[in-house]
LOLUMMAR-614942 format. One record per residue (C-alpha): residue number from 1; x, y, z. Coordinates in Angstrom, 2 decimals. Layout:
residues N
<rec resi="NUM" east="X" north="Y" up="Z"/>
...
END
This chain:
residues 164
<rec resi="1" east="91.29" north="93.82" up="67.94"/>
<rec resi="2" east="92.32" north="94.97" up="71.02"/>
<rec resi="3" east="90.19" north="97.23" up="73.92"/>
<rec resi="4" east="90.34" north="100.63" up="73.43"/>
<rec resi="5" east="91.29" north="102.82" up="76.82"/>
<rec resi="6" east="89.10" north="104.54" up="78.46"/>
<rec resi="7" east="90.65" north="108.27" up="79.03"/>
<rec resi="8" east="89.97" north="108.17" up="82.38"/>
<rec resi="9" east="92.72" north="106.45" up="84.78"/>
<rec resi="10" east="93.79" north="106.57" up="88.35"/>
<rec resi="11" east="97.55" north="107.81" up="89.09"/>
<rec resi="12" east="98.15" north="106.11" up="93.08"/>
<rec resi="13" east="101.26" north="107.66" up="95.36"/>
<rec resi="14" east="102.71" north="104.61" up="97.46"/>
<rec resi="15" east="104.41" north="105.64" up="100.28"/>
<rec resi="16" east="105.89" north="104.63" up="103.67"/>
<rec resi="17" east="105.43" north="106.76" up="106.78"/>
<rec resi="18" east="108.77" north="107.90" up="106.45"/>
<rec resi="19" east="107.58" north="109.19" up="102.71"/>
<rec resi="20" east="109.10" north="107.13" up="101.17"/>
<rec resi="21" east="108.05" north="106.24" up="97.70"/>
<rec resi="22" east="107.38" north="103.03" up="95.14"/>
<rec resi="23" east="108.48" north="104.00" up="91.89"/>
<rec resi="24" east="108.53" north="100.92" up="89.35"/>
<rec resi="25" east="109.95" north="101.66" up="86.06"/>
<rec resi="26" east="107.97" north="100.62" up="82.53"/>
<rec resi="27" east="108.96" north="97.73" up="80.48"/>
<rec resi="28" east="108.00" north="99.25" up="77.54"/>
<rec resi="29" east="109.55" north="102.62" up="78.27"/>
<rec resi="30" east="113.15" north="101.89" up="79.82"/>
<rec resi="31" east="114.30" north="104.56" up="81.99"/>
<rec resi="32" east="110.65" north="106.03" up="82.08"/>
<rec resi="33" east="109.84" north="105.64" up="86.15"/>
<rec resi="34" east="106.39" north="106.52" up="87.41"/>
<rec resi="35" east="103.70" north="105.04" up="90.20"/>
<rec resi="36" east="101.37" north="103.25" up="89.82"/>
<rec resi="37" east="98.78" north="104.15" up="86.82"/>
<rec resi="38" east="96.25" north="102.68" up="85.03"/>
<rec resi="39" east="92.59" north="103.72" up="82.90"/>
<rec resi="40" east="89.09" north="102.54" up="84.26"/>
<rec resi="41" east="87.72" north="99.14" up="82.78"/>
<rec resi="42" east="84.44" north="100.82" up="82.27"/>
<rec resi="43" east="82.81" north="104.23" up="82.32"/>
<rec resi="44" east="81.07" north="103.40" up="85.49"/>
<rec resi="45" east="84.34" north="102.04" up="87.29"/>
<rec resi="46" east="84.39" north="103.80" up="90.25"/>
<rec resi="47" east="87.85" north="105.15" up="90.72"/>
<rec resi="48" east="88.37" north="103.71" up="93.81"/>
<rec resi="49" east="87.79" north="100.55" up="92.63"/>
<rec resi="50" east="90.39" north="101.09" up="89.77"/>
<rec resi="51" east="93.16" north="102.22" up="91.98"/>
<rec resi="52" east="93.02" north="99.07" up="94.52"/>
<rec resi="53" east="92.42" north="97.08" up="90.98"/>
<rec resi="54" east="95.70" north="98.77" up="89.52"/>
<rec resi="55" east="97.99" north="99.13" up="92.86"/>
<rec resi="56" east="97.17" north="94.80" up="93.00"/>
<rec resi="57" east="97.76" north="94.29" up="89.33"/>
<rec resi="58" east="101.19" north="95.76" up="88.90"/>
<rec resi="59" east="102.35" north="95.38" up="92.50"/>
<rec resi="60" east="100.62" north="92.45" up="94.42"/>
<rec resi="61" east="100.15" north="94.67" up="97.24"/>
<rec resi="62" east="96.20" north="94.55" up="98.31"/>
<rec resi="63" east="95.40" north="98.18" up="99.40"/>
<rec resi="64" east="92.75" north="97.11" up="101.20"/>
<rec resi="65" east="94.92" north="95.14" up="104.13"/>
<rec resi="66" east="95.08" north="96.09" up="107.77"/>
<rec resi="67" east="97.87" north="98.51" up="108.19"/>
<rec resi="68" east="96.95" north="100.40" up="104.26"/>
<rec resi="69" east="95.66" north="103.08" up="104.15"/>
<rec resi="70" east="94.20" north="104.06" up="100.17"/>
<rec resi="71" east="93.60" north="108.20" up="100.29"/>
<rec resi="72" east="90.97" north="110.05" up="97.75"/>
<rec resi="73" east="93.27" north="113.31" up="97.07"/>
<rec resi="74" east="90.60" north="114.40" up="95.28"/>
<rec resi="75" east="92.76" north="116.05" up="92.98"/>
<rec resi="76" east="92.63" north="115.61" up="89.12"/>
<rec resi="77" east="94.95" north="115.96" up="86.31"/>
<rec resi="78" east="93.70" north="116.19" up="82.56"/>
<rec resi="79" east="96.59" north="115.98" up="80.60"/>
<rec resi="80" east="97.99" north="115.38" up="77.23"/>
<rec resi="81" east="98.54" north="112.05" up="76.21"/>
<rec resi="82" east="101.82" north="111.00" up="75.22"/>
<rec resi="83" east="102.05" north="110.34" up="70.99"/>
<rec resi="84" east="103.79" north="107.38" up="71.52"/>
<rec resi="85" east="100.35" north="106.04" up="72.94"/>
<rec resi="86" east="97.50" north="107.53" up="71.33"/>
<rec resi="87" east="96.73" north="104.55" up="69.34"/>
<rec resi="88" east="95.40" north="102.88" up="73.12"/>
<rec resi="89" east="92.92" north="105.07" up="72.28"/>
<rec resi="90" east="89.88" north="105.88" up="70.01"/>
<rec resi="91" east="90.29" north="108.06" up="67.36"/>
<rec resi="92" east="90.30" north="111.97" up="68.21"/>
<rec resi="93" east="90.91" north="111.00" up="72.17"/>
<rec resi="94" east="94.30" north="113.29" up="72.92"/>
<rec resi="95" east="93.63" north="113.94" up="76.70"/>
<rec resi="96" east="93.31" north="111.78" up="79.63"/>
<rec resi="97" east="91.78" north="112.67" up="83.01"/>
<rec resi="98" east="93.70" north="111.07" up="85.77"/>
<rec resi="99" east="92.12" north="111.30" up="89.42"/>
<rec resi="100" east="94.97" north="111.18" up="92.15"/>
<rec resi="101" east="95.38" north="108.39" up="95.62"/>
<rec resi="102" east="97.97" north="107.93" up="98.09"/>
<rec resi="103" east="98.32" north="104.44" up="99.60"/>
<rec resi="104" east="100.33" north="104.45" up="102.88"/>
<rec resi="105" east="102.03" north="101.23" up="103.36"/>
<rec resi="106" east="103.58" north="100.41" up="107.00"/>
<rec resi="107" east="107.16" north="99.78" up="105.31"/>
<rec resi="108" east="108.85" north="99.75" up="102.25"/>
<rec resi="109" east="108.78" north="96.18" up="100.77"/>
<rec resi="110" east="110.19" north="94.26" up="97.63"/>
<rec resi="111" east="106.93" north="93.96" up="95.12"/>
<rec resi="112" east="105.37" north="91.59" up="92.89"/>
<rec resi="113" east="105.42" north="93.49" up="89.29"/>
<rec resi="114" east="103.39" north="92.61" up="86.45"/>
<rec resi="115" east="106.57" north="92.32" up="84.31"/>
<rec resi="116" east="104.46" north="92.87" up="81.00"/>
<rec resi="117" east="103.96" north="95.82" up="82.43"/>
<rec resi="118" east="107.35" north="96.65" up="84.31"/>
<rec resi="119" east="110.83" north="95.65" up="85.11"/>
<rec resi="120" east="112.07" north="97.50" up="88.48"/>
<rec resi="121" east="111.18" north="98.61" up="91.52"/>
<rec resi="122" east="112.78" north="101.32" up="93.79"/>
<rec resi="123" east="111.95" north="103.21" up="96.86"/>
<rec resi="124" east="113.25" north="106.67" up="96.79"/>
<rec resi="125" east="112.16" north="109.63" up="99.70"/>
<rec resi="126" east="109.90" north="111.24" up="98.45"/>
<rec resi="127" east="111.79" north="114.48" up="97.11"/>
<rec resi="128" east="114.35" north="112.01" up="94.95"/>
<rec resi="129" east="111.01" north="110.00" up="93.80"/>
<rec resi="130" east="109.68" north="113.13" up="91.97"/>
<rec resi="131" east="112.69" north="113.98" up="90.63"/>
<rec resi="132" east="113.14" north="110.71" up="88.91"/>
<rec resi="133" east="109.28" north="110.39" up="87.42"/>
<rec resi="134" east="109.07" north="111.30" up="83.59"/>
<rec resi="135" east="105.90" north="112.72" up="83.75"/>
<rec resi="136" east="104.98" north="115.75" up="85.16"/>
<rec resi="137" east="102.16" north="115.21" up="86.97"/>
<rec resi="138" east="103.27" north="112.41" up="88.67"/>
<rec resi="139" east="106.47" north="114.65" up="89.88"/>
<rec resi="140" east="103.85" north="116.79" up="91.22"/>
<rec resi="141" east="101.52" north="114.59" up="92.62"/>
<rec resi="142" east="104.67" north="112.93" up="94.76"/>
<rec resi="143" east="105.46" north="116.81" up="95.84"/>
<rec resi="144" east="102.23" north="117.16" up="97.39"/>
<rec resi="145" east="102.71" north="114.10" up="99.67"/>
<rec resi="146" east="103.91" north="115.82" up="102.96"/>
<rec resi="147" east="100.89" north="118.08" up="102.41"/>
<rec resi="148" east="97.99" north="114.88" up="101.20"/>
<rec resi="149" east="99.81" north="112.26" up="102.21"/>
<rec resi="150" east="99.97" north="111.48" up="105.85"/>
<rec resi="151" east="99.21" north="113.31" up="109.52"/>
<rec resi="152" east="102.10" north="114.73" up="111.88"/>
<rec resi="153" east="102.07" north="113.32" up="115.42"/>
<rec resi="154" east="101.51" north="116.52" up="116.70"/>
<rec resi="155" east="105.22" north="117.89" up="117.86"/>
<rec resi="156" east="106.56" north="115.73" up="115.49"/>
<rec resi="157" east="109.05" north="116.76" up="112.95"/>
<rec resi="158" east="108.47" north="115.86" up="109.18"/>
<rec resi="159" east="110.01" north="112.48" up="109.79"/>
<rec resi="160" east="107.21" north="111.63" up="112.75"/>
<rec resi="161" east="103.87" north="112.07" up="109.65"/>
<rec resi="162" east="102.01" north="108.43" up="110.49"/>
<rec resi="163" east="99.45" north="106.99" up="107.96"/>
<rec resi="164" east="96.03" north="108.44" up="109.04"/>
END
């Protein structure tokens, strides 16, 4: 018997400077694109320690190395989960709560994916990213980038936001 999933999970915004975002797409799901996601291993998983977990499981990139910069939104979504999924679950679970990061990355960069997990990879600005996701939150977490996601040089247009 498999592990059930915990309905709490981690939903983590990779970006460039330029805003410029990772989308991979899910092998299980063709056409469905999203960042990277993924539930807690345990109740007391800090979700932190999920979303560096998650980011290095389906991308290879380490949040943690000199030049990332992993961002606590601290923003949550409690959503819904899809039908086609449920069974992940225990029995009665319907809604996840997923708690929202940004990881700026110096520049955009082919990645490592987990392909049990996924089969592409694209970088999209940000704006075409959200547009693309299937899920709805996600969209909406990747619209709130220019606003969570970096810090203008001050003078700076849009273009000039640096990681923090």
């Amino acid at each position: 018997m498999s592990v059930l999933k915990i309905p709490q999970s981690v939903l983590v915004v990779i970006h460039t400077p330029a805003l410029d975002v990772l989308l991979i797409e899910r092998a299980d799901a063709p056409g469905f694109w999203q960042s990277v996601t993924g539930s807690k291993e345990a109740e007391d998983e800090p979700f932190e320690a999920a979303a560096v977990r998650e980011v290095f499981e389906e991308t290879g990139i380490d949040a943690r190395a000199s030049g990332h910069v992993l961002s606590d939104w601290s923003l949550e979504n409690v959503y819904e989960i899809y039908p086609q999924w449920l069974h992940r679950y225990a029995p009665g679970v319907t809604h996840n709560t997923e708690h929202l990061f940004g990881l700026c990355v110096p520049a955009v960069a082919t990645v490592r994916l987990s392909p049990r997990e996924h089969r592409n990879q694209v970088w999209l600005p940000w704006a075409e990213a959200a547009e693309r996701c299937f899920s709805p939150s996600n969209a909406e977490a990747i619209a709130w980038l220019p606003r969570l996601g970096g810090v203008r040089k001050p003078g700076a247009s849009l273009g000039g936001i640096i990681c923090p």
